[in-house]
N, C-alpha and C positions, 0 to 999 in steps of 0.2 A: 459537424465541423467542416466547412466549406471555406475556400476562398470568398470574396468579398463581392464577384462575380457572379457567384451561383455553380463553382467546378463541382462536379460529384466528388464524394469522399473515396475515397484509398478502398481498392478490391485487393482480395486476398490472394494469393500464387501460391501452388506448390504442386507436388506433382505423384503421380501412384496412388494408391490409395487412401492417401493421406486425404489426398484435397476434394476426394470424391465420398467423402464417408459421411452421412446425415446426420444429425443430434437424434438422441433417442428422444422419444416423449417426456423421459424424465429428464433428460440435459435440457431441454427447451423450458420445461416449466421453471427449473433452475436458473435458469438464466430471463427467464420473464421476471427483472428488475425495473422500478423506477431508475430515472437517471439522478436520482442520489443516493443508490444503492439501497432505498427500502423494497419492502415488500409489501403487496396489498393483500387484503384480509381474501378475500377470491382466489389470489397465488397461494397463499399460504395452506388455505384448505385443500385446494389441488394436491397439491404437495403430501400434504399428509394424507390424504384418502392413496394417492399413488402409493405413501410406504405401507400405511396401516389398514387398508379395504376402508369401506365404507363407512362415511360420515353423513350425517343426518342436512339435509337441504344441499348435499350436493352433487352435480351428475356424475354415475361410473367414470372411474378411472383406467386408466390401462394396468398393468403390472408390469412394474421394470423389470428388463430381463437382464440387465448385469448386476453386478454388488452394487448397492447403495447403504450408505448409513443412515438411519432413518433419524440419527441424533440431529441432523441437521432439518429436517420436516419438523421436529417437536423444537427446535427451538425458534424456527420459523412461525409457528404455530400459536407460541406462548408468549411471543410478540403481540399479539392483538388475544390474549385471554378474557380482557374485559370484553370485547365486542361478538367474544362468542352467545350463541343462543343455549339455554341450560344444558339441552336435548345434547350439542355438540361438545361444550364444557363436559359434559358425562363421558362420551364415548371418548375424548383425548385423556382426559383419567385413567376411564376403564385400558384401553390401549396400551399406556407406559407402563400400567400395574404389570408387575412377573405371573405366569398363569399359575393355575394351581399344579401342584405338585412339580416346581422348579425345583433343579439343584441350585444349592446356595454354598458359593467359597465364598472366601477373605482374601486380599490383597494388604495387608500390612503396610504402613508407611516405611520409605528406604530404612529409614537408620534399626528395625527391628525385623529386615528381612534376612537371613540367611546368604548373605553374600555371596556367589560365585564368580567366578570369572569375566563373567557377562558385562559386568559395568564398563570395559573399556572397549565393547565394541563399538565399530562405526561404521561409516558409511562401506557398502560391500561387504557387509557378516552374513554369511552364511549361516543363517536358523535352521533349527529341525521343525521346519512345518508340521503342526498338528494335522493328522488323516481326518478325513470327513466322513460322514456317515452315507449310507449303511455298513460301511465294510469294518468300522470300529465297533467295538461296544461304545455304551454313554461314558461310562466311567473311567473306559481310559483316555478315552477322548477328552473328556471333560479335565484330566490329568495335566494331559497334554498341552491343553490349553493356557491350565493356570500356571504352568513356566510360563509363556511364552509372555502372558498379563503379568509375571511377577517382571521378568526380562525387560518387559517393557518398561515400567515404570521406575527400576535403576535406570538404563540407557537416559530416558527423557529428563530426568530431574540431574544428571550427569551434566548432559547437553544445555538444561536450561539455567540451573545452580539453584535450583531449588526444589522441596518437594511439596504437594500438596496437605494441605489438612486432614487427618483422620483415613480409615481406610476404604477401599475401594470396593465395594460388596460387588459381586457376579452371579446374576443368575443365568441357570441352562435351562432353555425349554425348549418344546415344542412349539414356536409362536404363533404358527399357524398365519404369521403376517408376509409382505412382501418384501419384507428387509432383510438384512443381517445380524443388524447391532444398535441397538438406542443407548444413551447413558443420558444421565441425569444428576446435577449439582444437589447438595444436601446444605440444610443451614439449623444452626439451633440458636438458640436468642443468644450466643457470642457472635457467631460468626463463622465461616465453611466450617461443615462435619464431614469431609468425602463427598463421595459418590458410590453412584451405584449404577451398571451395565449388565443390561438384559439382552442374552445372544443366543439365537434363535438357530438349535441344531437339525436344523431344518437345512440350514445351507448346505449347498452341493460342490460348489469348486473351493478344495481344499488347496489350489494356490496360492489365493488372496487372503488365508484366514489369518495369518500374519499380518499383514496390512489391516486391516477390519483391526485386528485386538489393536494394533499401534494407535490407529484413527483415535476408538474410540476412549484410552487412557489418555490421549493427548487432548480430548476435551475435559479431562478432570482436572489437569494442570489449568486449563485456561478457568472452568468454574469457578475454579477455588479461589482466582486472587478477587474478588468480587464480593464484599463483604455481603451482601444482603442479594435477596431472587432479585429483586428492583434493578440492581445496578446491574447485574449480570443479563438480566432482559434487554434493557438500554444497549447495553456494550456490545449482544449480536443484534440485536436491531438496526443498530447503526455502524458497526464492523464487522457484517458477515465477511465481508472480502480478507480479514486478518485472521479471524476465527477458522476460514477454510483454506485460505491459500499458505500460513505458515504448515498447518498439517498435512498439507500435500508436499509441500517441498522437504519440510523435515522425515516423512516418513521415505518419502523416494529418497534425503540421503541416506538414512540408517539402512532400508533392505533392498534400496532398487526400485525400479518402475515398476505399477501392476498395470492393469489391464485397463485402469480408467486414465492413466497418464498420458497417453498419446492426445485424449482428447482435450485434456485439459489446457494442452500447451498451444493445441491447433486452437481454440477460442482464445489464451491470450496474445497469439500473435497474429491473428487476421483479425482482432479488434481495437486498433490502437486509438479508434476514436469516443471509445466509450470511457465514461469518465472510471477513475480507477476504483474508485466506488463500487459499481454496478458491475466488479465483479465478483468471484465466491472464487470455487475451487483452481479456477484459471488463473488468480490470484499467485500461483506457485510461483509466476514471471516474474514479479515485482520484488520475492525475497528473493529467485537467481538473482535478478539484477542488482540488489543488494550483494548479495555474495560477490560477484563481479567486479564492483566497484570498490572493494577493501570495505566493507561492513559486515560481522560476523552475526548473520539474521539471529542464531540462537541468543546472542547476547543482547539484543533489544525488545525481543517475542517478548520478555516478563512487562515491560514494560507499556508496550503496545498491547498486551492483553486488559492493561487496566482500564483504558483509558472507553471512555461512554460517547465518544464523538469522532471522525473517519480525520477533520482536521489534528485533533490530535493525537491520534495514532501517527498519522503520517508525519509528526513534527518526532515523534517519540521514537522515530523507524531510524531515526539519524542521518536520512537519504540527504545529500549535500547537492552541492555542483557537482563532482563528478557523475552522480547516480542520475541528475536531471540532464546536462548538458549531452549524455549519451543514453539516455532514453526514448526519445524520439525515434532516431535515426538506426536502433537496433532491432526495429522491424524489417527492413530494407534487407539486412541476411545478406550483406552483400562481403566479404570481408576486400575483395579488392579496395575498397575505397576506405577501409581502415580496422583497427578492432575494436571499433565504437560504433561502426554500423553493424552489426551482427551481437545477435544474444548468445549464451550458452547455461547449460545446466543438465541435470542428473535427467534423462530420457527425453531430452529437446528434440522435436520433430522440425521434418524442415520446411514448414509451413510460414508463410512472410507475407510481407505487400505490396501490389502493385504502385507507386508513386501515383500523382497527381498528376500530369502532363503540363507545362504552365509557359505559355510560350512571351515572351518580352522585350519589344523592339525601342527605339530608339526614342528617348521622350516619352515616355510608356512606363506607368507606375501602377503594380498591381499590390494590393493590400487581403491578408492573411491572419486569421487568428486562432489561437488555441484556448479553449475554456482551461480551467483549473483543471491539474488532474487529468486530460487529453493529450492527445500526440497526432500532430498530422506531417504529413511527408510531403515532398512537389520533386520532379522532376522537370529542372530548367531548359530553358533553350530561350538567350539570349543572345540578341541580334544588335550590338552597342560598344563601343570600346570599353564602357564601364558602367558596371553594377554597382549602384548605390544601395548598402542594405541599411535598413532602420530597426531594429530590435529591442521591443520591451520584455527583456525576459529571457528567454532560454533559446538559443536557435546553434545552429551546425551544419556547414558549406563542405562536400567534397569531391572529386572530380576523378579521383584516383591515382592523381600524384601530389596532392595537397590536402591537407583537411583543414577544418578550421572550427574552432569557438568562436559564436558572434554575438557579442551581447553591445548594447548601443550601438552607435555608429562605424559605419565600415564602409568601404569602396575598397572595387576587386578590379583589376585591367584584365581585359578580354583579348584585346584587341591591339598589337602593338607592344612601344615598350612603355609608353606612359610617365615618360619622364619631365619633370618640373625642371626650371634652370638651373634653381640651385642643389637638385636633389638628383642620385644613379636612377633611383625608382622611385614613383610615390606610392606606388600602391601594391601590395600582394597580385600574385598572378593565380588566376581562375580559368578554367577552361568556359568555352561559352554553353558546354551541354555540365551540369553538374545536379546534386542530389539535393535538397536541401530539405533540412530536418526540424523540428517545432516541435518545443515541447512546452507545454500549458503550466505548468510548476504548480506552487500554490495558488499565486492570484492571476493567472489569465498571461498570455504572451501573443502578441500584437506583432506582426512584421509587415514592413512595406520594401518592396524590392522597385526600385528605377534603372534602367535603362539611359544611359546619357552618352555626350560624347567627348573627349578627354579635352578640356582647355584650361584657361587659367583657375579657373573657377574651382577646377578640383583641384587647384596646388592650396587655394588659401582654405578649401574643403578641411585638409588634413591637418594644419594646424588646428582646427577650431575642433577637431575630435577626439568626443571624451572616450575613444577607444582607449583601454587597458588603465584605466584611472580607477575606479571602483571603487573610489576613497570613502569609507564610511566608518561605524562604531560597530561594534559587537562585544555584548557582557554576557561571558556564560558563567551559570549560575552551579556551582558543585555540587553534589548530591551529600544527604544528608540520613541517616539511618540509626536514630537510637528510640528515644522514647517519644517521635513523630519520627515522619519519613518525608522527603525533599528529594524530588526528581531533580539531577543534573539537567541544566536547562540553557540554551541560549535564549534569555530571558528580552535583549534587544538584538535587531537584526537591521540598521538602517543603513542606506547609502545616498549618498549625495548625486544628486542624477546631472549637474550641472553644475559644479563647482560645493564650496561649502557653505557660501552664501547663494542663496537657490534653492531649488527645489529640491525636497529629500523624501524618500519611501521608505518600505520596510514594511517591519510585523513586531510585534508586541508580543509573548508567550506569557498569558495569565496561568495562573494556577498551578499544579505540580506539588503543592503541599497536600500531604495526608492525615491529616490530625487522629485518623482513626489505624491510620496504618498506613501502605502502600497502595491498598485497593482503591483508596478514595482519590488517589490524585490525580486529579482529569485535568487536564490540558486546553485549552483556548488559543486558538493565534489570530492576531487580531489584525487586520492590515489599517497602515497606518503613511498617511501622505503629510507633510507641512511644508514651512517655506519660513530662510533664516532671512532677514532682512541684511541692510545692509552693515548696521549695526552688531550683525549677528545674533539676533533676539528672533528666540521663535516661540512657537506652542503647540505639542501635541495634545488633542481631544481626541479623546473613543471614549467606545462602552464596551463593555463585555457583557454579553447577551445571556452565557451559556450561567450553569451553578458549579462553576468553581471555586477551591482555595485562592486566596491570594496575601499576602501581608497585609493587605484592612479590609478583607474579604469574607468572614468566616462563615461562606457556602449560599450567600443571595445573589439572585439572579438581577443583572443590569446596575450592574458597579459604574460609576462613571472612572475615567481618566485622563486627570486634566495636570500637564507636564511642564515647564516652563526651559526652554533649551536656550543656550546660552555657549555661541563659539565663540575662543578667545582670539583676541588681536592678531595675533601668529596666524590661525588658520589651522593650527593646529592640535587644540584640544579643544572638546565639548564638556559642557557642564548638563546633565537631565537633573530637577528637583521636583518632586509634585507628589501626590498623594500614592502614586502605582508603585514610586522606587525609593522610597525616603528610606530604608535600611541600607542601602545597596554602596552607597559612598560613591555616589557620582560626578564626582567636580574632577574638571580636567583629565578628564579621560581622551588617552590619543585616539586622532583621528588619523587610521592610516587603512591601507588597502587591504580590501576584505575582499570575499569571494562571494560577497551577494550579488544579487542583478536584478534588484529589483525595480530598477528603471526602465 
């Protein structure tokens, strides 16, 4: 993500050890992502030969020397099952199988556990960490533990409001591997039957074993909403970033940061240009930053766990304007210039970014963009009485005694008082050195900054700016829960980019119907541009690509969508009729000011 120029991208700052500490060989493989967050069959074998030794065709591995959970290698793994070779298909079997002579507990579902006290703790509870071996026996050890796996799994289904299917088997071994803890989803021709978690008493630092049992009961809850292995493959395939970063940030709030949390937060705050995809565990940033912005991550985790696609998780995440408008800009760790340029959360390090340098004189227009999902930073220094900024999308001006929201058009005075004749001011005041912040949202965000100098030109500028208008429609769609299941949805999301006759954007939310349940209801957002005529007569066309539910949908892939819109005389209601919304009762729906920006 570069200026339009060729600027390099945003370098990382911080300071101590922090910013001098190297990825371990298993952090690097981990993060050896495509940039749409999958994983290639060569990463993925890496991966597993680093938890579990040696795979057949490929080179020695190192051995990680901190805790890892190797549930995240096998699910990595079992993403490309088909393209394994017999030889390797054998030995990721042989692998996940418990050795012989394993102890074998039970973990009961909540509602037939023995209840203690334990279900109302939270974040900062002080556990009795189970002792490690040698200095225990197995069996108290082994004791010890299955609290702490019962402990867990009230606390999580508390937190989440629900529990999983059937119970959680546990076996103790000797595994003789380089992990700590694998778990593994179960299914029988209904639908989840549990899991079951092989934990290797092999481990040495009895700090982390707490965190280890949370990890890996917090992928049973994610298994189990998943009716079938199919969909559960899909849904880490294409959401490892939700699969790893809700249980990094949920476990650090219940017990506190361990020993892998420092790093997690240093990769996701000196990454702001990698799409939010392509990350995993450093993923923790993205529920702080939900948590930050008034969205309680536990109450949407059930739902983001369903979904088989990273679009719609992230629609499912509930992340608004406030989450996107100050997401960018909370790399920077700067709080002087507001508390929307600085992040915070359970063991934040104070690892940040260096800005862009971006210098812009007079009659001088430099052009910037953010892919979907990205975030890039600039550091101004303009030389002009006025900054003209142009914004498609999510962007954030601050100087340190001002901040601002910039979506469409805007001009900032630099330079003087900048007054029109008939106006005190026309324009906001901006220092000529300031920060400016980009963030990529769903579909891409485009900025062009100018350089100009104050005359008549920018009095009749301001009339003509659709600043703070952002007049559009929004239909959400209520959730629904008896004998099918109906994800609550903002089902349209459009806005008039230029009046109401004009140009309109937006996004479309297929699917969200479960006809089998909850598990099934995947998500689509679909982006979507038209134009009303003068008459007010328009049309939206798309397709939905993915195999979602939808009301004339029932689960084929490339539905068309063909809309017929219809603003009234006033200006201010729309009518949508077409094949996508004909249940929904859309005539004369007002058009009033939304908080989209998708212009």
């Amino acid at each position: 993500m570069t200026a339009a120029g060729g600027l390099p991208a945003c370098s990382s700052s911080g300071d101590g050890d922090e910013a001098s500490a190297e990825p371990t060989p298993w952090q690097q493989e981990l993060a050896n992502l495509e940039p749409d967050g999958s994983r290639s069959l060569d990463s993925a074998l890496r991966l597993f030969a680093m938890a579990f030794g040696p795979m057949p065709g490929v080179p020695s591995q190192p051995r990680p020397q901190e805790f890892i959970s190797a549930s995240d290698a096998a699910l990595a793994l079992q993403v490309h099952e088909a393209d394994l070779t017999p030889e390797q298909r054998d030995a990721m079997e042989a692998a996940l199988r418990p050795p012989p002579g394993a102890i074998e507990r039970t973990v009961p579902p909540v509602g037939e556990l023995p209840l203690a006290s334990s279900t109302g703790g939270g974040r900062g509870r002080r556990l009795s960490r189970p002792a490690a071996p040698p200095t225990v026996p197995p069996a108290r050890l082994v004791a010890s533990m299955m609290t702490v796996f019962k402990l867990a799994r009230e606390q999580l289904a508390a937190r989440l409001g629900y529990d999983f299917t059937g119970p959680h088997v546990v076996f103790f071994g000797p595994a003789g591997k380089n992990n700590y803890a694998v778990t593994e989803g179960h299914w029988d021709g209904v639908g989840p039957a549990g899991c079951s978690t092989l934990v290797n008493l092999e481990m040495s630092d009895a700090s982390i074993l707490a965190h280890v049992i949370y990890h890996e009961t917090f992928h049973c809850f994610q298994h189990t909403t998943h009716a079938t292995v199919a969909s559960r493959v899909g849904a880490y395939g294409n959401n490892g970033w939700v699969w790893e970063g809700s249980i990094v940030w949920g476990v650090n709030e219940l017990l506190g940061p361990d020993v892998n949390t420092p790093s997690s937060w240093a990769l996701w705050l000196t990454s702001p240009e990698r799409s939010l995809f392509a990350h995993r565990y450093d993923a923790i940033g993205f529920f702080a930053h939900l948590a930050e912005t008034g969205t309680n991550p536990w109450s949407v985790m059930p739902a983001m766990f369903r979904q088989t696609s990273s679009d719609g998780a992230f629609a499912a995440s509930g992340a608004g304007d406030a989450f996107l408008d100050s997401w960018a800009s909370g790399y920077l760790r700067d709080r002087r210039l507001g508390k929307a340029w600085d992040f915070t959360g359970t063991g934040i390090t104070r690892h940040g970014v260096n800005p862009t340098r971006v210098s812009i004189g007079k009659n001088e227009s430099r052009q910037f963009h953010a892919d979907p999902y990205t975030n890039d930073q600039l550091a101004l220094n303009v030389d002009a009485e006025v900054l003209e900024v142009q914004v498609t999308g999510h962007g954030r001006v601050a100087d340190g005694r001002r901040d601002y929201v910039v979506k469409g058009g805007r001009q900032f005075c630099l330079k003087g008082e900048c007054k029109c004749p008939d106006e005190k001011q026309h324009v906001d005041k901006l220092a000529s050195e300031s920060s400016f912040a980009i963030t990529g949202g769903r579909v891409g965000t485009s900025v062009t900054l100018t350089g100009r100098k104050f005359d008549e030109e920018s009095c009749k500028k301001k009339a003509t700016s659709p600043r703070g208008r952002n007049l559009g429609v929004v239909v959400t769609r209520p959730a629904y829960d008896a004998e099918f299941y109906i994800q609550a949805l903002d089902v349209i999301d459009l806005q008039a980019c230029n009046g109401v006759r004009g140009q309109w954007k937006g996004v479309l939310r297929a699917g969200g119907f479960g006809i089998a349940g909850a598990a099934d209801a995947q998500v689509e957002e679909v982006p979507v541009s038209f134009t009303v005529d003068r008459r007010g007569r328009g049309r939206i066309q798309a397709r939905v690509t993915s195999t979602v539910v939808t009301p004339v949908n029932q689960g084929q892939a490339g539905t068309n969508v063909d809309i017929a819109v219809q603003v009234a005389r006033d200006g201010k209601h729309i009518s949508l009729n077409g094949n996508f919304f004909q249940d929904l009762g859309l005539t004369n729906r007002p058009i009033a000011r939304t908080a989209g920006s998708w212009c």
